[in-house]
C-alpha positions in Angstrom: -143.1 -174.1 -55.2 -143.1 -173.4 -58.9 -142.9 -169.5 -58.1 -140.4 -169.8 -55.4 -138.4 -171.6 -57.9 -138.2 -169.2 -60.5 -138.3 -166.2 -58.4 -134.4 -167.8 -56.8 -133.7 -168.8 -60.6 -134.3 -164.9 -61.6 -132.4 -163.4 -58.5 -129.4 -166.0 -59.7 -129.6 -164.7 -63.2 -129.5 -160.8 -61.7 -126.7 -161.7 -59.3 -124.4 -162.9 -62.5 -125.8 -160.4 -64.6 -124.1 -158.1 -61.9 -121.1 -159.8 -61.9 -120.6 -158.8 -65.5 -121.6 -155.7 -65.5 -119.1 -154.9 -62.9 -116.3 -156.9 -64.6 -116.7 -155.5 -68.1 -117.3 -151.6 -66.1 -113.7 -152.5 -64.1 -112.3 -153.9 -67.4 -113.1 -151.1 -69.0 -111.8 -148.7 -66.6 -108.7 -150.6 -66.1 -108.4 -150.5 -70.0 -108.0 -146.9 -70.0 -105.4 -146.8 -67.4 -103.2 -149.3 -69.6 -103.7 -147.1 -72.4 -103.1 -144.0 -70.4 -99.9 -145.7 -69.3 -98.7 -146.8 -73.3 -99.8 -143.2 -74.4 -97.8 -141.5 -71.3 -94.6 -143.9 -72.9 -94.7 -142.4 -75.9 -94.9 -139.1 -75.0 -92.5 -139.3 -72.5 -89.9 -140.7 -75.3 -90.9 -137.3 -77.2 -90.0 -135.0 -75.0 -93.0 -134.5 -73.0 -94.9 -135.3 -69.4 -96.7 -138.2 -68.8 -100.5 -137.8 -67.3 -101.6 -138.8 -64.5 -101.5 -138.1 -60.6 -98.8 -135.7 -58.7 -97.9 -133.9 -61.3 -97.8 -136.4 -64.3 -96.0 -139.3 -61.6 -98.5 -141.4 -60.7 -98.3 -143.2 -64.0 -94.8 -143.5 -63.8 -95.0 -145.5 -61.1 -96.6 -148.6 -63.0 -93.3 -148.7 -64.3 -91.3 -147.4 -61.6 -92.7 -149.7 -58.8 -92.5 -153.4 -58.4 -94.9 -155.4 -56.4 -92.7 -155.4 -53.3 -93.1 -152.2 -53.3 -96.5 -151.5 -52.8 -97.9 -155.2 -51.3 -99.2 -155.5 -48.1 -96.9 -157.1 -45.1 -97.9 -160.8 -44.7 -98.6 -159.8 -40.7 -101.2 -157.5 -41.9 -103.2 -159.8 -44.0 -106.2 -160.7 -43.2 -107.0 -164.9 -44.1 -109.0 -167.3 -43.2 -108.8 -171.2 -42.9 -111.0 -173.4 -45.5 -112.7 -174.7 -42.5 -113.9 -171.7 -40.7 -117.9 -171.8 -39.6 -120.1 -169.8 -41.7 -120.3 -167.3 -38.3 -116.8 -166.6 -37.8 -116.4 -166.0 -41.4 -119.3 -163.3 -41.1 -117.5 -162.2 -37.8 -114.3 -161.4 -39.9 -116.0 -159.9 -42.9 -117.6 -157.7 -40.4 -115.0 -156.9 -38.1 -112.3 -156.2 -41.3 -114.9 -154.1 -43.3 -113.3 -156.6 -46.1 -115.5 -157.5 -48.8 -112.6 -160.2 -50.1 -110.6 -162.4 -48.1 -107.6 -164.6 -49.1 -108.4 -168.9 -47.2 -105.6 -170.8 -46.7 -105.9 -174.8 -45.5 -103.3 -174.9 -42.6 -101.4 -171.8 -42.7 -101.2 -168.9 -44.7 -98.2 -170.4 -46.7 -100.7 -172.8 -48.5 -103.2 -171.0 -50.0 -106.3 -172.5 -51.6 -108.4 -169.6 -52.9 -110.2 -166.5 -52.3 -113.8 -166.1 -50.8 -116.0 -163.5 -51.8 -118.4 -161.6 -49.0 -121.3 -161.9 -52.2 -120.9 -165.2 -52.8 -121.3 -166.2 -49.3 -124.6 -164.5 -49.2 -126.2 -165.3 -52.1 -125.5 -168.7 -51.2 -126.5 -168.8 -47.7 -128.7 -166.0 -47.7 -128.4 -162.9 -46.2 -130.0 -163.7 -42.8 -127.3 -166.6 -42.6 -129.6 -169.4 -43.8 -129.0 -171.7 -46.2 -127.8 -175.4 -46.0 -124.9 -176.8 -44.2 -122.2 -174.8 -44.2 -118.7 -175.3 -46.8 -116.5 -172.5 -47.6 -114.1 -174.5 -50.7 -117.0 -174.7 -52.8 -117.3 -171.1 -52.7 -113.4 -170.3 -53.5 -112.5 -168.3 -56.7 -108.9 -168.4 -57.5 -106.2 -166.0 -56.8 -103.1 -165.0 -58.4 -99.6 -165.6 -57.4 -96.9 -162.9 -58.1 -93.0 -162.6 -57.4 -91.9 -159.4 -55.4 -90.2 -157.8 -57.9 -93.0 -157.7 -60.7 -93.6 -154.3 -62.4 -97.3 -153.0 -60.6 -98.3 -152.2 -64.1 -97.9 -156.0 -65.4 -99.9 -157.5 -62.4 -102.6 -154.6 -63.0 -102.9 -155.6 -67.2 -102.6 -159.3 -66.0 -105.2 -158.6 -63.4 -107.4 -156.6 -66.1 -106.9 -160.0 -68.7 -107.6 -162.2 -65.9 -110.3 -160.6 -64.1 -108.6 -161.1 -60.4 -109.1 -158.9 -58.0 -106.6 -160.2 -55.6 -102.3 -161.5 -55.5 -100.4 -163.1 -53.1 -96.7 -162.4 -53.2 -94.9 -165.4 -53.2 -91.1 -165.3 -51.7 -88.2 -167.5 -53.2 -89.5 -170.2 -51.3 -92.4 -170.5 -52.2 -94.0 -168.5 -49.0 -96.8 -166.1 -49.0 -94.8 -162.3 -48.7 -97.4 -160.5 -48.8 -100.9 -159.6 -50.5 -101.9 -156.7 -53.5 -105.7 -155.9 -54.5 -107.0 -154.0 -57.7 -107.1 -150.9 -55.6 -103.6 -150.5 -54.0 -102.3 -150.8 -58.0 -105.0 -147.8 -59.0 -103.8 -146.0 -55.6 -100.1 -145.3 -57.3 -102.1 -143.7 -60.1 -104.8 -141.6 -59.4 -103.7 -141.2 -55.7 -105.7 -142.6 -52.4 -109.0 -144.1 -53.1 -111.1 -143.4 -49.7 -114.3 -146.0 -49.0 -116.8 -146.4 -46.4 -114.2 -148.4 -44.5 -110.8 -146.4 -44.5 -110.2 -144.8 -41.4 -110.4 -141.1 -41.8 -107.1 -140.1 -39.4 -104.8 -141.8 -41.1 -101.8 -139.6 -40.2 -98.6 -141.4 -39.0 -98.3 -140.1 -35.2 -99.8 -137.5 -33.0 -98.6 -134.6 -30.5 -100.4 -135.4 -26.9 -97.5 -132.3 -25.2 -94.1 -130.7 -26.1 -91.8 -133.6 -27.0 -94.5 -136.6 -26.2 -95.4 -138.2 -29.8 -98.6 -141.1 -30.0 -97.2 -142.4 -33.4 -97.9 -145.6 -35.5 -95.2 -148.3 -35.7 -95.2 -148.1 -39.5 -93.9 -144.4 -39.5 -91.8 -143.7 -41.8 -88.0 -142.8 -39.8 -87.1 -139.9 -42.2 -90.4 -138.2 -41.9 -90.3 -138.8 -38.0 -87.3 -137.5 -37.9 -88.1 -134.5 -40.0 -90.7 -134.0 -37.4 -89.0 -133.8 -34.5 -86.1 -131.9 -36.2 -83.8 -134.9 -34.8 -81.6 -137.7 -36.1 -82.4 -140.8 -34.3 -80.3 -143.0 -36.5 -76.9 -141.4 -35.9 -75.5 -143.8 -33.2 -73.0 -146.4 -33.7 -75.5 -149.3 -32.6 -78.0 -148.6 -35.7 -77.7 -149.4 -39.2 -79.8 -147.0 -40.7 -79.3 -148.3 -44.2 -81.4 -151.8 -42.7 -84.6 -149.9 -41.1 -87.3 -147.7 -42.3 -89.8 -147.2 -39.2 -89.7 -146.2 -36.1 -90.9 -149.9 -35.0 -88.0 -150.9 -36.8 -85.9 -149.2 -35.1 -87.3 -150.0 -31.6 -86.9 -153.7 -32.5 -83.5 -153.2 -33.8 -82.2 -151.3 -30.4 -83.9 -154.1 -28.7 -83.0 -156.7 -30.5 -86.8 -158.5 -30.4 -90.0 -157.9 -30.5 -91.1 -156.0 -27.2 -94.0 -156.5 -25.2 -97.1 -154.0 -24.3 -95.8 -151.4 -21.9 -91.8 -152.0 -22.2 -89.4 -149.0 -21.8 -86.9 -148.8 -24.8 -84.3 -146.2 -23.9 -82.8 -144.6 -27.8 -78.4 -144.0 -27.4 -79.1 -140.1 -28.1 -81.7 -140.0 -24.7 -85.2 -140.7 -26.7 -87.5 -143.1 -24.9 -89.6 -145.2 -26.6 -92.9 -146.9 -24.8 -94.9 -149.9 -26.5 -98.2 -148.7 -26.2 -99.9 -151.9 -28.3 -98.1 -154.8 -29.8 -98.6 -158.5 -30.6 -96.2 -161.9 -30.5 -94.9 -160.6 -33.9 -94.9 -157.0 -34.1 -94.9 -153.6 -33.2 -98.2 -151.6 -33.4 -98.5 -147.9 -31.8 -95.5 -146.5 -29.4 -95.1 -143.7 -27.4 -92.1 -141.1 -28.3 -90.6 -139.2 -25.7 -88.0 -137.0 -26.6 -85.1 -135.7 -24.7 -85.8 -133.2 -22.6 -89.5 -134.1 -22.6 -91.4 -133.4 -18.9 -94.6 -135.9 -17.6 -96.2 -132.9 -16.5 
């Protein structure tokens, strides 16, 4: 008993002692960045180019860029409720390929803390035993950002704070949207590919002449670069109020379509809602005028 005791104690003791050494290795990381960013100033006020990714940009954009900018979509995030079971907690971790998840009590709009996939298994053990099941106990605490925060003060306050994870918090005092660590390095050094980014990540496909498999989140300009066509040029769009081609699909339609509907584009592109939920647009179908089924 005496063994099993001190064997947990020592496996407790190398868990934290992890914890540290990853904090003070981010910490440090994220230091340099900051400083990068501070010396890139300064040069930049002399006359000369900042470092950093596309061409001496990427720093520039922890200026440039405001939290708003670079969050992700509150539809997108991926939450879970304080009193989930410890197996459809696992079930999410697995299915999302997440190793952090924000936990709200309620909805989404109260938000009570973050859980941590490592905290849940050290725990509750790896093979899922461990005691009754509570998530709250488990909860480390997030941070709460306004939209139109400069990325490079949430990524120092993130580096002082040693928080991994913000939710963007409207006027309101709704949940906008959510920012990690790694979508603030991403506007620095460039895309950060892990084990559980999807390696075709491009915004739409060709399946024939003038037949396009594309993303709802396309961006309309490139789309329309594409397909060497303006689809924002009739009267009953306001391009100045949509940036993808889901938002233009919902604006033509007025709501949010369902799986399989036809949406017929003023200039004689059809557009056919290949996946979608209640509250958005995922994938659609683009054919363009002139297009054949054969």
């Amino acid at each position: 008993m005496g063994e099993s005791t001190e064997a947990a104690s020592i496996a407790a003791q190398g868990a934290q002692a992890e914890d540290h050494d990853e904090d003070d290795e981010q910490g440090g990381f994220f230091r340099r960045i900051l400083d990068a960013f501070s010396n890139g100033d300064e040069d930049a006020e002399n006359g000369g180019e900042r470092p950093g990714a596309a061409g001496g940009l990427g720093l520039v954009n922890l200026s440039r860029l405001t939290v708003e900018d670079v969050a992700i979509p509150k539809a997108d995030i991926v939450a879970v409720p304080v009193d989930m079971s410890k197996d459809d907690l696992v079930q999410v971790f697995r299915d999302s390929g997440l190793s952090r998840l924000p936990v709200y009590e309620g909805t989404l709009d109260n938000p009570v803390g973050m859980a941590h996939l490592k905290d849940v298994a050290l725990r509750y053990g790896f093979n899922g035993k461990g005691g009754r099941f509570s998530l709250r106990p488990l909860l480390r605490p997030l941070l709460y950002v306004p939209p139109s925060m400069p990325i490079g003060v949430l990524l120092q306050k993130m580096q002082t704070e040693r928080r991994h994870m913000a939710l963007v918090i409207d006027e309101y005092g709704g949940v906008d949207g959510l920012v990690t660590i790694e979508d603030l390095i991403e506007q620095v050094v460039g895309q950060i590919a892990d084990e559980h980014d999807i390696e075709d990540d491009t915004w739409w496909v060709q399946e024939k002449p003038g037949v396009y498999l594309a993303q709802a989140k396309t961006p309309l300009e490139e789309f329309e670069d594409e397909i060497a066509l303006s689809l924002t040029d009739a009267d009953e769009i306001d391009e100045e109020e949509i940036d993808t081609l889901g938002g233009l699909v919902f604006m033509l339609l007025g709501r949010v379509p369902v799986r399989g509907e036809m949406v017929e584009h003023p200039g004689g592109a059809v557009f056919e809602v290949v996946e979608a939920d209640p509250r958005r647009i995922k994938r659609l179908r683009v054919r363009l005028p002139g297009a054949t089924d054969a």
